[in-house]
C-alpha positions as CSV (number, residue, x, y, z in Angstrom):
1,X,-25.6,-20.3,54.7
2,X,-26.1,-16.4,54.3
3,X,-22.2,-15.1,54.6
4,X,-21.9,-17.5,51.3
5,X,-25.1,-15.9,49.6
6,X,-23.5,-12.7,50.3
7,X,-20.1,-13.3,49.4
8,X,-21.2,-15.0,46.0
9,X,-22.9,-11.3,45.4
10,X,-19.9,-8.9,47.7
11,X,-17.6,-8.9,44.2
12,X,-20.3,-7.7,42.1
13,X,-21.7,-5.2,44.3
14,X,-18.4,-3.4,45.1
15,X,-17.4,-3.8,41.3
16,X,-20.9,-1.7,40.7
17,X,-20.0,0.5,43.6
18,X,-16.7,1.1,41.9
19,X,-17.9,1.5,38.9
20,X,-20.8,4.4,39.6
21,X,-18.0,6.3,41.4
22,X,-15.9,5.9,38.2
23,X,-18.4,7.3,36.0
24,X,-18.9,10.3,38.8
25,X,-15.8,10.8,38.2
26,X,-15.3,10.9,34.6
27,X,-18.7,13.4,34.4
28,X,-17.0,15.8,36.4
29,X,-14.0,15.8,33.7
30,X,-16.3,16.3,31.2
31,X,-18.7,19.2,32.5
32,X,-15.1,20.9,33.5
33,X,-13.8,20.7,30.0
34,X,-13.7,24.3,29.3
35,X,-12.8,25.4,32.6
36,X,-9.3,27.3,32.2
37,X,-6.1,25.5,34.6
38,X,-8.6,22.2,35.4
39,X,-6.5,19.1,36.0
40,X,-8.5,15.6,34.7
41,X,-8.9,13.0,37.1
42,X,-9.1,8.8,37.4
43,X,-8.1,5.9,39.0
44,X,-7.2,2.7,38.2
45,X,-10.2,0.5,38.5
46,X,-8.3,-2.9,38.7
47,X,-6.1,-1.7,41.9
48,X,-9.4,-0.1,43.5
49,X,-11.2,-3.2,43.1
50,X,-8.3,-5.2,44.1
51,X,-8.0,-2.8,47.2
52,X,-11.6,-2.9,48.2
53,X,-11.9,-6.6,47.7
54,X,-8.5,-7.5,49.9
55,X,-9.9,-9.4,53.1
56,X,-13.0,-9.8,52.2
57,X,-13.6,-11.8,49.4
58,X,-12.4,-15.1,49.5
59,X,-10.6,-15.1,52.5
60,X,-13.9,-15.2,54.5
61,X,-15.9,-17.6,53.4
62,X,-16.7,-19.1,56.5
63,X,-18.6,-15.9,57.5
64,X,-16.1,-14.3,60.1
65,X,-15.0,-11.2,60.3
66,X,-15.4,-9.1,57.5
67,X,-17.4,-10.8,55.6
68,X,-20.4,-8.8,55.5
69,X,-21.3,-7.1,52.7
70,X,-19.5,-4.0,51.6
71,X,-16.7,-4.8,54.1
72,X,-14.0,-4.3,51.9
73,X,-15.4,-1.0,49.6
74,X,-16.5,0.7,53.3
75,X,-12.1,1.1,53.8
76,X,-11.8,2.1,50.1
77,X,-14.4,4.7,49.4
78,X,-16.6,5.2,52.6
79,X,-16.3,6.7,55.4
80,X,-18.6,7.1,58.6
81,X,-18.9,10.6,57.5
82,X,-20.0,10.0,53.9
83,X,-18.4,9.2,50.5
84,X,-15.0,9.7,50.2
85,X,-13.2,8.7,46.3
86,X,-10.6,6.5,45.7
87,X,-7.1,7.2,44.8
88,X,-7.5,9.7,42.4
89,X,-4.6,9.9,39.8
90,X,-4.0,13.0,37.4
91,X,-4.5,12.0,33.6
92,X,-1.8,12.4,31.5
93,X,-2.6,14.6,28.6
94,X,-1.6,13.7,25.0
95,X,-1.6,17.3,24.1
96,X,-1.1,20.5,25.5
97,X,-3.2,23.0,26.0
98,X,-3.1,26.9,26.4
99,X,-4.9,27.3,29.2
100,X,-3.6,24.3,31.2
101,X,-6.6,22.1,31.5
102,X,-5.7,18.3,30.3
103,X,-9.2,17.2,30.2
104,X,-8.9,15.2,26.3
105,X,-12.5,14.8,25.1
106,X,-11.8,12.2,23.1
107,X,-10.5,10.3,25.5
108,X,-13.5,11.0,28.5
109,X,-16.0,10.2,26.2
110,X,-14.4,7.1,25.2
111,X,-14.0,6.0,29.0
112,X,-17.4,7.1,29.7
113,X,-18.9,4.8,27.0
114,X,-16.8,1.9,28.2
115,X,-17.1,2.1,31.9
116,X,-20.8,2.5,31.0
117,X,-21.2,-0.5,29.1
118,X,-19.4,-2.5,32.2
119,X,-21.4,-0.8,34.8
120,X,-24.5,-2.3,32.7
121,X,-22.8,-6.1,32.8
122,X,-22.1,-6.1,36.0
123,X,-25.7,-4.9,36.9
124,X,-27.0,-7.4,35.1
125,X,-24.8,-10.0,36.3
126,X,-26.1,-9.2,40.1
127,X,-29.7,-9.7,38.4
128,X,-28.9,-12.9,37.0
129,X,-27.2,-14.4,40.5
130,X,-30.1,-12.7,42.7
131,X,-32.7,-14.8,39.8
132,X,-30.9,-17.7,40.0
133,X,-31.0,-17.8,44.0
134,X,-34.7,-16.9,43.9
135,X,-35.5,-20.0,41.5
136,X,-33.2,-21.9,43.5
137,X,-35.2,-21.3,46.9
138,X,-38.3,-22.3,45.2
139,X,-40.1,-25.3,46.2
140,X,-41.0,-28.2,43.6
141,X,-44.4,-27.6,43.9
142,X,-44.0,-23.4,43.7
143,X,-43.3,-23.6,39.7
């Protein structure tokens, strides 16, 4: 009974994980905007995901191996001796610049904003399933 209460919730909490370390990410671009020769950085949320959720969503749902939570994010951006990023790509700049940095403004704040606003749905998609579980444990006679 718990591996499937925690595999109902494993998606959603390596999404959020996912998500903080994109935003982490995305900060640093921004407060090194004006920093001469810096190179912007990102990855692919969809293939992170897709990597950190590979044998362990789904494919445990009787509780073996693996299914534990975190399982999949702990090979994708933990390690036993702290955090450790995903597969950071350069970003492509849609303008040069004369000092060789390739952080576009424009563009970080827009990401920002969006990953923001999806770090905020899936948070309160995890409240929603963790309310709905509560009121589901509930006894008749508890209301």
């Amino acid at each position: 009974m718990i591996p499937r209460l925690t595999n109902a919730l494993e998606f959603q909490s390596q999404a959020l994980v996912l998500r903080a370390e994109r935003q982490r990410v995305i900060a640093g671009n921004i407060a090194n905007a004006d920093t001469p020769g810096f190179k912007a950085r990102d990855f692919d949320f969809a293939t992170a995901l897709r990597n950190a959720t590979a044998g362990s969503v789904g494919n445990n749902s009787a509780g073996g191996p693996g299914a534990g939570l975190g399982t999949g994010i702990a090979r994708d951006v933990m390690t036993p001796g702290g955090r450790s990023q995903p597969a950071l790509n350069y970003a492509q700049p849609q303008q040069t610049q004369l000092d060789n940095n390739t952080v576009d403004m424009d563009r970080e704040r827009g990401a920002f904003v969006d990953n923001a606003v999806k770090f905020e749905a899936t948070l309160r998609f995890i409240n929603g399933s963790v309310r709905t579980l509560q009121e589901a444990m509930k006894s008749a006679n508890q209301s």
